[in-house]
DSSP file (Angstrom, degrees, kcal/mol; ACC not computed):
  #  RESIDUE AA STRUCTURE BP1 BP2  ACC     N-H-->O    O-->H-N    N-H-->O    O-->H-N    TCO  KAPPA ALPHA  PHI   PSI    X-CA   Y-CA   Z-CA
    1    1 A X     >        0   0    0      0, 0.0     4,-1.8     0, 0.0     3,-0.1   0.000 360.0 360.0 360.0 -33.4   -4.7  -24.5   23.0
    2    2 A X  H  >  +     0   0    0      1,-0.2     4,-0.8     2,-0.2     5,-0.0   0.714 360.0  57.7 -88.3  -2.1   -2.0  -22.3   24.6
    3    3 A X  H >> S+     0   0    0      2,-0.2     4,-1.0     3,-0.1     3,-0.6   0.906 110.4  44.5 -68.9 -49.5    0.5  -24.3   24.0
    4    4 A X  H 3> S+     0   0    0      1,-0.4     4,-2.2     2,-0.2     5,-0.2   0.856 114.5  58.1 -79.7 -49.8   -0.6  -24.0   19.8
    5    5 A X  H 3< S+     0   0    0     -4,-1.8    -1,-0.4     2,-0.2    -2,-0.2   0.654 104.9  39.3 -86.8 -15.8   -0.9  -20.6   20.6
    6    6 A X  H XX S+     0   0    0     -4,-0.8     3,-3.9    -3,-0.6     4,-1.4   0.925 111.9  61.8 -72.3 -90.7    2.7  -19.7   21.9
    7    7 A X  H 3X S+     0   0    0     -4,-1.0     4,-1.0     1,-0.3    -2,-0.2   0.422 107.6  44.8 -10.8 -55.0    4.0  -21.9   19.3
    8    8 A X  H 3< S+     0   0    0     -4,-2.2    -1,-0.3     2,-0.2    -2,-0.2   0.382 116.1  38.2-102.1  43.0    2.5  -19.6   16.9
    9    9 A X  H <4 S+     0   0    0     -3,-3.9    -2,-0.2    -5,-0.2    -3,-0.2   0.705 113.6  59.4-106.3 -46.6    3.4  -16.1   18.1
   10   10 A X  H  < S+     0   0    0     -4,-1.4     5,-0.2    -5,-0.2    -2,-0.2   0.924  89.8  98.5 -57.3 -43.4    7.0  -17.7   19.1
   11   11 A X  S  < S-     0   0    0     -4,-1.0     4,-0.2    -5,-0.4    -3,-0.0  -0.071  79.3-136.3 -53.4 170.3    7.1  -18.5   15.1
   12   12 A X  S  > S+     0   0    0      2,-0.2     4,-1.1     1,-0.2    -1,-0.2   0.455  95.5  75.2-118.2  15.3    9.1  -15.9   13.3
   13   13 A X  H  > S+     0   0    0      1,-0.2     4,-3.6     2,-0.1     3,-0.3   0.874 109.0  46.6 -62.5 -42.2    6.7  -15.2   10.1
   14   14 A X  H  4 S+     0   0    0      1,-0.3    -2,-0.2     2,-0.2    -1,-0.2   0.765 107.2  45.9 -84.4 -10.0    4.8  -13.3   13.1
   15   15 A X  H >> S+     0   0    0     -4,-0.2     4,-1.7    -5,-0.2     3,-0.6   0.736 116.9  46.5 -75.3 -18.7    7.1  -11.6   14.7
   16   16 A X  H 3X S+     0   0    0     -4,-1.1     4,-1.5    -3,-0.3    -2,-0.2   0.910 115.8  50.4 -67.2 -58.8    8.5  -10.3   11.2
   17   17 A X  H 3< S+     0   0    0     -4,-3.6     4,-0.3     2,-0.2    -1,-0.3   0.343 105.5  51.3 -83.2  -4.0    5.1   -9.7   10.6
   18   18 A X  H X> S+     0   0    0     -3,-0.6     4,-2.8     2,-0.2     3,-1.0   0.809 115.4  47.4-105.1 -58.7    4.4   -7.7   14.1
   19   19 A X  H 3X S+     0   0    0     -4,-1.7     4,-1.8     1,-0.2     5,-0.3   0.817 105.2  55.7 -67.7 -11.2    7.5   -5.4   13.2
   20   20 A X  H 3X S+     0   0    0     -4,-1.5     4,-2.9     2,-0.2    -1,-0.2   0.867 108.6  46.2 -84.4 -23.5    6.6   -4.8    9.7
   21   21 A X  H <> S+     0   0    0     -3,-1.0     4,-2.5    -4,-0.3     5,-0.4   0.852 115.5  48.1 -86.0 -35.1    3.0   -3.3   10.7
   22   22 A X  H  X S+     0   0    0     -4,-2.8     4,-2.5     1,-0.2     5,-0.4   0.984 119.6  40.2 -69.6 -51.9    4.8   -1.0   13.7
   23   23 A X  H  X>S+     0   0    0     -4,-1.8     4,-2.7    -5,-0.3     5,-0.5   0.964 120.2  44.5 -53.0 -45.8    7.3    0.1   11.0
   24   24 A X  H  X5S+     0   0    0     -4,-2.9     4,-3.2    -5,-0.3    -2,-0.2   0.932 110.9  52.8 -42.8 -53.7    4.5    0.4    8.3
   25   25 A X  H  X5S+     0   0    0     -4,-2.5     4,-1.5     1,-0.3    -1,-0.2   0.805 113.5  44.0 -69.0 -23.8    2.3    2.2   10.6
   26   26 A X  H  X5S+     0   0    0     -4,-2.5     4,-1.7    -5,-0.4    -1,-0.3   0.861 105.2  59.6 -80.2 -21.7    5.4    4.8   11.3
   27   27 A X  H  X>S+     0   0    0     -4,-2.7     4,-0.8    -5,-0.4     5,-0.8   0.863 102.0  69.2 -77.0 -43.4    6.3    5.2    7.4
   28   28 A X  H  X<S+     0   0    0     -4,-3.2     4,-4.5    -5,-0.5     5,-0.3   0.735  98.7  40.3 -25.2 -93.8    2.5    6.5    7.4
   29   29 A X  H  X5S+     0   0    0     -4,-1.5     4,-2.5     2,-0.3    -1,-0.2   0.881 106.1  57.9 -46.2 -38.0    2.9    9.2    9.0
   30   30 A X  H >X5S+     0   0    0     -4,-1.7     3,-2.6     1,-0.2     4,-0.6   0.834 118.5  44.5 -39.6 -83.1    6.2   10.1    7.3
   31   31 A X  H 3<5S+     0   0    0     -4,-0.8    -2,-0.3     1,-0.3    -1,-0.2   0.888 109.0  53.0 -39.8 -38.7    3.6    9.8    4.0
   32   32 A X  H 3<<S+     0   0    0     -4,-4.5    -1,-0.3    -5,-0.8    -2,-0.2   0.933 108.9  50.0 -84.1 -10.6    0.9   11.5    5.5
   33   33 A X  H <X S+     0   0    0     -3,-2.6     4,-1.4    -4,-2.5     3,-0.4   0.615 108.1  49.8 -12.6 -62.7    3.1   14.2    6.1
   34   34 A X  H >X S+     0   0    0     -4,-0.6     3,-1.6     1,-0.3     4,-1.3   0.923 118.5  39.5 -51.0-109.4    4.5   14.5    2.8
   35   35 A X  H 34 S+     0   0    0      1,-0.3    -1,-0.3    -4,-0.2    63,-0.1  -0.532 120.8  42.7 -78.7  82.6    1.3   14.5    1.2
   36   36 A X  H 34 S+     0   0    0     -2,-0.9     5,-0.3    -3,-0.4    -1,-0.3  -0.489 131.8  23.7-140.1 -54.0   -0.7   16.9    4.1
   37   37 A X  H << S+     0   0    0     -3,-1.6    -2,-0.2    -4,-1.4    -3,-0.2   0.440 135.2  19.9-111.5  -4.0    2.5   19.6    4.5
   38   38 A X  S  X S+     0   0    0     -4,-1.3     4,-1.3     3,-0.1    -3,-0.1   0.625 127.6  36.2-128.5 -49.1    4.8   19.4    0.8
   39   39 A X  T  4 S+     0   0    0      1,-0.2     4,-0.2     2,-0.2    -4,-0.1   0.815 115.9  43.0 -91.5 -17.3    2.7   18.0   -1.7
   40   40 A X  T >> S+     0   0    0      2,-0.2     4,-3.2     1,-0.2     3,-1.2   0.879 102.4  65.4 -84.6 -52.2   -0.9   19.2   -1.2
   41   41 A X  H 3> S+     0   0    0     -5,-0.3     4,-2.2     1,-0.3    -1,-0.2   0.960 112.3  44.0 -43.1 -50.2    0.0   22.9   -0.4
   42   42 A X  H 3X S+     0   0    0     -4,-1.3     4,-0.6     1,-0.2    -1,-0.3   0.548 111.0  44.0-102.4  10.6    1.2   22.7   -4.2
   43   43 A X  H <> S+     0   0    0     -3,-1.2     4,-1.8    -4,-0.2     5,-0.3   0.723 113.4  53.1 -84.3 -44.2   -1.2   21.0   -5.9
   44   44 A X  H  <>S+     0   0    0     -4,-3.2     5,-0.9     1,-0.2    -2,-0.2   0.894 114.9  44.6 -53.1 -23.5   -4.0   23.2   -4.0
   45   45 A X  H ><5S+     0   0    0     -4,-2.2     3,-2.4    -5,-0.5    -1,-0.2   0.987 111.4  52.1 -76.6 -54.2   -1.9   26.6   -5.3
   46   46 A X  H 3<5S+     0   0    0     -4,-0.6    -2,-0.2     1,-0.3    -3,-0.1   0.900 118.8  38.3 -67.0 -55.5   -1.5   25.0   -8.9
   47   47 A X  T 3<5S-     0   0    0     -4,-1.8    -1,-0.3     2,-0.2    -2,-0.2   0.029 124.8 -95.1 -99.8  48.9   -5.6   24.4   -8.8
   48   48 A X  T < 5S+     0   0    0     -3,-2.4     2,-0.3    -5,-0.3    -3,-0.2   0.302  95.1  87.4  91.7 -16.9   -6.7   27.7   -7.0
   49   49 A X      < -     0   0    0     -5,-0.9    -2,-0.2    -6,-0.2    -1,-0.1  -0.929  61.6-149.2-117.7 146.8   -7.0   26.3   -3.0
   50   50 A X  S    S+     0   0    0     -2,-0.3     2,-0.5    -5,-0.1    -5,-0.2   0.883  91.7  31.7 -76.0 -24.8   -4.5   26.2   -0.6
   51   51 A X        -     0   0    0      1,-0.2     3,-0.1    -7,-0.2    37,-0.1  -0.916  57.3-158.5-110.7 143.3   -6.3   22.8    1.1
   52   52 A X  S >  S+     0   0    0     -2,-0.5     3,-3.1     1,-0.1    36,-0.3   0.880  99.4  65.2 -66.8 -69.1   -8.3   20.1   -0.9
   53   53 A X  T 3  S+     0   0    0     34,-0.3    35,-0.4     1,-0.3    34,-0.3   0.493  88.8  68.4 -47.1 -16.9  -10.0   19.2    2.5
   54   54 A X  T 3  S+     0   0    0     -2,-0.1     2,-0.7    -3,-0.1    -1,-0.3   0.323  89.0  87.7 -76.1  -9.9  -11.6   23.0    2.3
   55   55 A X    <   +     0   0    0     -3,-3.1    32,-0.9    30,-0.1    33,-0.3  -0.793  53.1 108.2-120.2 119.6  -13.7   21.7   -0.6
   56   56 A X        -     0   0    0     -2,-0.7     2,-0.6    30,-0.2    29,-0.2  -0.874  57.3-115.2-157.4-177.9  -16.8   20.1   -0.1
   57   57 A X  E     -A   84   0A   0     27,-1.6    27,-1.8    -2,-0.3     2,-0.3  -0.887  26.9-128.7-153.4 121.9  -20.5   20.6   -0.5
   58   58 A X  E     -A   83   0A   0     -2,-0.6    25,-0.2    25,-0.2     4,-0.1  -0.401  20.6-169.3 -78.8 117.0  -22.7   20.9    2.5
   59   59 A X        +     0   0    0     23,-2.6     2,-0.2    -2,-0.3    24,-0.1   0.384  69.1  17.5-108.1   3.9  -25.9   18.3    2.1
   60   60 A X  S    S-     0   0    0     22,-0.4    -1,-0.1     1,-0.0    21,-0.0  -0.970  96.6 -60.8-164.5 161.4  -28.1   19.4    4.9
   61   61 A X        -     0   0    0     -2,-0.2     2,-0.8     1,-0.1    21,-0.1   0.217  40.5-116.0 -60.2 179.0  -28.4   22.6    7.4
   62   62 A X        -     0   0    0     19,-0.1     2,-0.2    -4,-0.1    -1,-0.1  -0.831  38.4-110.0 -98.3 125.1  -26.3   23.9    9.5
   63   63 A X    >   -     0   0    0     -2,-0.8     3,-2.3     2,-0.1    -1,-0.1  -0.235  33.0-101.1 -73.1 131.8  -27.4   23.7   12.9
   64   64 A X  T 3  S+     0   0    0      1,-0.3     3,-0.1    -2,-0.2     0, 0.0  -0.176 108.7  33.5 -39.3 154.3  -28.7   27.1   15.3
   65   65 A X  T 3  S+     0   0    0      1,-0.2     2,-0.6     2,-0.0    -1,-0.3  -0.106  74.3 133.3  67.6   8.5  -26.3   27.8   17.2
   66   66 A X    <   -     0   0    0     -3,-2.3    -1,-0.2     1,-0.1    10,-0.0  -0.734  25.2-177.4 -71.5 122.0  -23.3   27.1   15.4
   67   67 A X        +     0   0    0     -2,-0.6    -1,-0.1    -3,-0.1    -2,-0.0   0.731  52.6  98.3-110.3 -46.9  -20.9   30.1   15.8
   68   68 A X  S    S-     0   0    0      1,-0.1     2,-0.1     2,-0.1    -2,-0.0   0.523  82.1 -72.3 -84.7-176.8  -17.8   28.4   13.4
   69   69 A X        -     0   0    0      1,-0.1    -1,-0.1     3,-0.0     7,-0.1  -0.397  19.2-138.3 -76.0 141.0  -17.1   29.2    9.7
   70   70 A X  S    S+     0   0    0     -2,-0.1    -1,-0.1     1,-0.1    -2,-0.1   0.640 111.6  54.9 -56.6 -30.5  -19.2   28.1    6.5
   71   71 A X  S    S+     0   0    0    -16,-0.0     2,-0.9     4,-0.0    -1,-0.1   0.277  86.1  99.2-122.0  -1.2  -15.7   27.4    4.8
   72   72 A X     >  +     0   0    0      1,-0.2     4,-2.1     2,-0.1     5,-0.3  -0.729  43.0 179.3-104.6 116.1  -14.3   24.7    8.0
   73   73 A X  H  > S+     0   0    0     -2,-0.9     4,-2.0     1,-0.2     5,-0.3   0.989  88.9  52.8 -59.6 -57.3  -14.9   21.0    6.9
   74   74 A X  H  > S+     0   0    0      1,-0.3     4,-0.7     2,-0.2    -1,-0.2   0.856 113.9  37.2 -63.8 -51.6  -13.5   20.2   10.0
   75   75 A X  H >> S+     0   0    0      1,-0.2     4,-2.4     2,-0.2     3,-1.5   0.969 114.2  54.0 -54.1 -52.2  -15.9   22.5   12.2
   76   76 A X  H 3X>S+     0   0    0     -4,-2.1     5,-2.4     1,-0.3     4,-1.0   0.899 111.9  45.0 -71.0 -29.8  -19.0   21.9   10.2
   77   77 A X  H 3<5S+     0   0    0     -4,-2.0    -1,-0.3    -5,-0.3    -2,-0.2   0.711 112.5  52.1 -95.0   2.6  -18.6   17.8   10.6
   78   78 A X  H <<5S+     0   0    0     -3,-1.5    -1,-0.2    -4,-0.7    -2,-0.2   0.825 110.1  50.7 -82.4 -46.0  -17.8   18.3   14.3
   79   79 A X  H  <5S-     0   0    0     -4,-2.4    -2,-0.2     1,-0.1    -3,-0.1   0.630 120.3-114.4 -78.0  -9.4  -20.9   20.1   14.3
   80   80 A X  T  <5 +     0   0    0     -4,-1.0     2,-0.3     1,-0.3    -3,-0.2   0.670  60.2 148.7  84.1  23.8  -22.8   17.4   12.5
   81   81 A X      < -     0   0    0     -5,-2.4    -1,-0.3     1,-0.1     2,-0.2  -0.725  55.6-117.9 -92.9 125.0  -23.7   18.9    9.3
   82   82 A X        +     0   0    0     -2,-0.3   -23,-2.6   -21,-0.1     2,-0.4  -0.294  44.4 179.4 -58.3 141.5  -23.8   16.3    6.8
   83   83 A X  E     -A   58   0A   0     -2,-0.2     2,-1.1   -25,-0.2   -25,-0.2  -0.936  30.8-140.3-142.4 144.9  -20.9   17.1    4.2
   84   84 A X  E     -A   57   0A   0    -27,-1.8   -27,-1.6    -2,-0.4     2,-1.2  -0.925  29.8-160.7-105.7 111.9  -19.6   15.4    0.9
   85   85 A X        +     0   0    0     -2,-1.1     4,-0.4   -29,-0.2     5,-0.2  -0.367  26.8 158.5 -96.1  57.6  -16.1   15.9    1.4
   86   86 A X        +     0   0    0     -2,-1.2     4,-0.5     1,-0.2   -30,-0.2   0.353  66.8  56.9 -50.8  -2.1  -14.6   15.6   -1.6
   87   87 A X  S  > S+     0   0    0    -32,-0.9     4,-6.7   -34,-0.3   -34,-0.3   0.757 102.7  55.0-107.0 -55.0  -11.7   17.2   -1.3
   88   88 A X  T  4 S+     0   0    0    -35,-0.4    -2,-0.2   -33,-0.3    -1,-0.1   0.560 107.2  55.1 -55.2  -6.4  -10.6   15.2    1.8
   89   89 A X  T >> S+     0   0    0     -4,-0.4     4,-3.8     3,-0.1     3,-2.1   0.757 108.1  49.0 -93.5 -33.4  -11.1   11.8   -0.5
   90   90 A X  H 3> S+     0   0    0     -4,-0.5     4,-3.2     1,-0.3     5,-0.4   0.921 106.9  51.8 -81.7 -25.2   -8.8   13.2   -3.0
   91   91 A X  H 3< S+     0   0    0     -4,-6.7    -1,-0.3     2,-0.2    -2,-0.1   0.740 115.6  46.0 -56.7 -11.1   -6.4   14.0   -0.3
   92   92 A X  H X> S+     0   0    0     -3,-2.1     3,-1.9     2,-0.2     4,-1.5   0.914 112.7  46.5-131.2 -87.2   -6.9   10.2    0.6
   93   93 A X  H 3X S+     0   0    0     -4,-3.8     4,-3.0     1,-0.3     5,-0.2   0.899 114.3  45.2 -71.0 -40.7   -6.6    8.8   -2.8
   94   94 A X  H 3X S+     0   0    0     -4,-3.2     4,-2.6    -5,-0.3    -1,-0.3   0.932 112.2  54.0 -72.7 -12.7   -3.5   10.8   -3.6
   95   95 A X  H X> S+     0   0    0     -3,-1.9     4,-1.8    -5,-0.4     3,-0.8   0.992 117.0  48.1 -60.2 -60.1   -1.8    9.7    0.6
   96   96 A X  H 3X S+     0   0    0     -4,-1.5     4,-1.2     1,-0.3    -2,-0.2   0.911 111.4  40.0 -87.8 -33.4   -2.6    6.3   -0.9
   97   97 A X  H 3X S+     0   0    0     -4,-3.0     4,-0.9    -5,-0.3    -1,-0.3   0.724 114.0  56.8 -64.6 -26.3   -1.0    6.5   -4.4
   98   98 A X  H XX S+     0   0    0     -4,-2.6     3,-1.9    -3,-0.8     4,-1.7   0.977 113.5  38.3 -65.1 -65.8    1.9    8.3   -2.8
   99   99 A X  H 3< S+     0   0    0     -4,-1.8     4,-0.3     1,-0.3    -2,-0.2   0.536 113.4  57.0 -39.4 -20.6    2.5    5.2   -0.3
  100  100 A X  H 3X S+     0   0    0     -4,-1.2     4,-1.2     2,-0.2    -1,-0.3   0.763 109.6  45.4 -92.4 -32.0    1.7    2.6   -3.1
  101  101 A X  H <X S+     0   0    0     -3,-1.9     4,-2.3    -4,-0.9     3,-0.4   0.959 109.4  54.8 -81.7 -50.9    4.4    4.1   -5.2
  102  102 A X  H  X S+     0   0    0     -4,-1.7     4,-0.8     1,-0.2    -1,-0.2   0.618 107.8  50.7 -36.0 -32.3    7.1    4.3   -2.2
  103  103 A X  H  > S+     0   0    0     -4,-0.3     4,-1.4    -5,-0.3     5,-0.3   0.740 106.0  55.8 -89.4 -12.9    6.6    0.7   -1.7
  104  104 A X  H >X S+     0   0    0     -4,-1.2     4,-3.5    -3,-0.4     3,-1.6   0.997 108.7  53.3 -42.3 -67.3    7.2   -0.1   -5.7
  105  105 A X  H 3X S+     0   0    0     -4,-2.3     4,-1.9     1,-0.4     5,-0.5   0.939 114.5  36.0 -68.4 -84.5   10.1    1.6   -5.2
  106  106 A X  H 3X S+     0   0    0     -4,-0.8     4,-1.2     1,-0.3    -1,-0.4   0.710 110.9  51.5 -45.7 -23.3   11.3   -0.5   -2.4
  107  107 A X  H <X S+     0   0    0     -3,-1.6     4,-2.6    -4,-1.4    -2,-0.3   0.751 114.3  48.3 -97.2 -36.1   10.4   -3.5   -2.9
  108  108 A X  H  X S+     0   0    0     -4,-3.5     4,-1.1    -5,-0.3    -2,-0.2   0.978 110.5  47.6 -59.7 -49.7   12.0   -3.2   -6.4
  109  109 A X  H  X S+     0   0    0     -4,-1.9     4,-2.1     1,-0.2     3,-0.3   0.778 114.1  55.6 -91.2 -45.0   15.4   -1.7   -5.0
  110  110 A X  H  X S+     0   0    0     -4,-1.2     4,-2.2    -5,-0.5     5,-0.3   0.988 114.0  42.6 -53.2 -69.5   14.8   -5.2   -2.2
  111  111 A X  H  < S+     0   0    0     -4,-2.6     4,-0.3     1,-0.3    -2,-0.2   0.740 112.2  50.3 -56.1 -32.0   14.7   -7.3   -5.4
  112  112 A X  H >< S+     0   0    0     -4,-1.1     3,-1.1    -3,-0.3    -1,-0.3   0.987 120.2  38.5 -73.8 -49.9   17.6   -5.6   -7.3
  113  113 A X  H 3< S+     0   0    0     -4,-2.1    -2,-0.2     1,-0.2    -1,-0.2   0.706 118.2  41.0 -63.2 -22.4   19.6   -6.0   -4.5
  114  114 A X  T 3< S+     0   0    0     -4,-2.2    -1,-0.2    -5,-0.2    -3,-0.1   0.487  80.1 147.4-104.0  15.1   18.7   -9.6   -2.9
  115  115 A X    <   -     0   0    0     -3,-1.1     2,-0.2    -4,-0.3     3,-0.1  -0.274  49.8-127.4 -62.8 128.2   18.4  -11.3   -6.8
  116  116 A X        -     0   0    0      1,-0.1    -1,-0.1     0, 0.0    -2,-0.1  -0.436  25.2 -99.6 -79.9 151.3   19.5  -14.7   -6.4
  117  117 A X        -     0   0    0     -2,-0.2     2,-0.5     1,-0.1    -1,-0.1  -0.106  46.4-107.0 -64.2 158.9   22.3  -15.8   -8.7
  118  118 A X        -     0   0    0     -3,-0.1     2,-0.2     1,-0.0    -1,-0.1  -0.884  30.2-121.7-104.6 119.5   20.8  -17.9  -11.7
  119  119 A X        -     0   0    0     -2,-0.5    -1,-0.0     1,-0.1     3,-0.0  -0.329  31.0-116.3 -58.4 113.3   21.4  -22.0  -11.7
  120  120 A X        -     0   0    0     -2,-0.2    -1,-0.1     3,-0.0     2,-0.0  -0.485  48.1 -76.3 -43.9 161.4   22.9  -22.9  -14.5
  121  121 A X        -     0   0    0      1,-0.1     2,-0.4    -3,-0.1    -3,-0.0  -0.254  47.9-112.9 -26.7 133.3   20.6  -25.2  -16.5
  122  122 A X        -     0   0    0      1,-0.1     2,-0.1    -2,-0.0    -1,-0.1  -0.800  48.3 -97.3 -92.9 121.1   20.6  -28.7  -15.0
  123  123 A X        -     0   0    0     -2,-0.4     2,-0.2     1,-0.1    -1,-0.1  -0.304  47.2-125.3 -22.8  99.1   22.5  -30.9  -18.0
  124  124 A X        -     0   0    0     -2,-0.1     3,-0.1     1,-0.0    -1,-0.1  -0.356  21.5-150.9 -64.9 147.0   19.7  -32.5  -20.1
  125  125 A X        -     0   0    0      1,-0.2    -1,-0.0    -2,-0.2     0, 0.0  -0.303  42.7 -47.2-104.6-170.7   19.3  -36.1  -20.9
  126  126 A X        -     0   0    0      4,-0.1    -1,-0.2     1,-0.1     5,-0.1   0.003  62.6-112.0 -42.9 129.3   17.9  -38.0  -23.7
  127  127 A X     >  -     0   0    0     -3,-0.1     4,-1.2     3,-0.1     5,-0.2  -0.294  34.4 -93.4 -66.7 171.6   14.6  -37.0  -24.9
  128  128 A X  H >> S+     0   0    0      1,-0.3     3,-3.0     2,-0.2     4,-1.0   0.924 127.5  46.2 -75.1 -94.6   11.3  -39.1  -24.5
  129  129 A X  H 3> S+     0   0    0      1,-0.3     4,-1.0     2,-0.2    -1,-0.3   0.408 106.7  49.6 -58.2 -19.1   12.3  -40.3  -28.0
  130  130 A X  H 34 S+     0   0    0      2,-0.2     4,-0.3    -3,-0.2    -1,-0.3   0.635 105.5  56.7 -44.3 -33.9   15.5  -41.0  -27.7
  131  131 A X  H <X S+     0   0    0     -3,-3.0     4,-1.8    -4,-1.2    -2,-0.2   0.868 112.1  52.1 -77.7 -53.3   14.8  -43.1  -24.5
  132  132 A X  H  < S+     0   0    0     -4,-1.0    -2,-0.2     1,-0.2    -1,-0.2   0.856 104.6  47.5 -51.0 -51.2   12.5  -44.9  -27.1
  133  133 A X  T >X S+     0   0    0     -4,-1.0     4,-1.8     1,-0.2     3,-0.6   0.694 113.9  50.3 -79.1 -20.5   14.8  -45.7  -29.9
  134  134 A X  H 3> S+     0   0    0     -4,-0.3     4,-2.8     1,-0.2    -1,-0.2   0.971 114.6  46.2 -79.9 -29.4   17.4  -47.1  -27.2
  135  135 A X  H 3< S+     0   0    0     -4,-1.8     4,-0.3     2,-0.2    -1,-0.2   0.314 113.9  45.2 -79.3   2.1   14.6  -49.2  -25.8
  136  136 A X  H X> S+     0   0    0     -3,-0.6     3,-0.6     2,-0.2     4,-0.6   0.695 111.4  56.5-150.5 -99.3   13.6  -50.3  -29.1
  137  137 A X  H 3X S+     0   0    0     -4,-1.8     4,-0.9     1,-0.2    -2,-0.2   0.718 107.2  47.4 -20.6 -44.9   17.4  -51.0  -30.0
  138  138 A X  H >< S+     0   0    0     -4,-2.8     3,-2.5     1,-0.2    -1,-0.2   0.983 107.7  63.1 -79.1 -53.4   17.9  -53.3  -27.1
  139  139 A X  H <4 S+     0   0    0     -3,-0.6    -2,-0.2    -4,-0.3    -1,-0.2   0.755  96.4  49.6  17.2 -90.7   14.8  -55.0  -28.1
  140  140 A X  H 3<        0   0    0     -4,-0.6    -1,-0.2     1,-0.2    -2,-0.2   0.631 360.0 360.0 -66.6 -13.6   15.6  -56.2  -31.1
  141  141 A X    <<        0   0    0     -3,-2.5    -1,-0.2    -4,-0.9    -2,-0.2   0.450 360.0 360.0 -50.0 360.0   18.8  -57.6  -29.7
């Protein structure tokens, strides 16, 4: 069994496949980045907040002795107030839509660049019926 198992880690779909999640997992951050510090600041000024994640709606009390802010998602869920954080999914869905579009992009620009040359047409030879009529010709000989 460790023998099967060196044999496939040694293969090189998996090593390919070991660098492509450590690179993926660093082009993350680049994207969450973008979308946390360029793009978010300017959708939240264009609809009235500077943060999405600042918008949420609080679904149970807030517990005595909590000192913190009504207005910090991040405090209040620390604190253990259940919270529908909607603002933090839409930050989410647009992080994922940014990343989904950034790999279109690449993996097209891969394609444009690696397109393998087009085979000519392999000659064709006699059709089915053709094949028939010779077979049919010799036949009758």
């Amino acid at each position: 069994m460790l023998q099967e198992f060196k044999a496939f880690i040694a293969r090189g779909n998996v090593l390919d496949l070991a660098v492509a999640v450590i690179i993926g997992a660093a082009f993350a951050t680049i994207t969450t980045s973008l979308t946390e510090d360029i793009i978010m600041p300017v959708v939240g000024a264009i609809f009235g907040g500077a943060d999405f994640s600042s918008y949420f709606i609080m679904l149970g009390p807030v517990p005595e002795g909590y000192a913190g802010s009504l207005n910090d998602y991040a405090a209040l869920k620390k604190a253990g107030v259940p919270l529908f954080g909607y603002g933090q999914f839409i930050t989410v869905i647009i992080n994922f839509v940014i990343l989904a579009f950034i790999i279109f992009l690449i993996v097209r620009t891969a394609n444009k660049l690696f397109k393998k040359p087009e085979e000519p047409a392999a000659p064709k030879g006699p059709s089915e019926v053709e094949l028939l009529a010779d077979i049919r010709d010799l036949l009758k000989k």
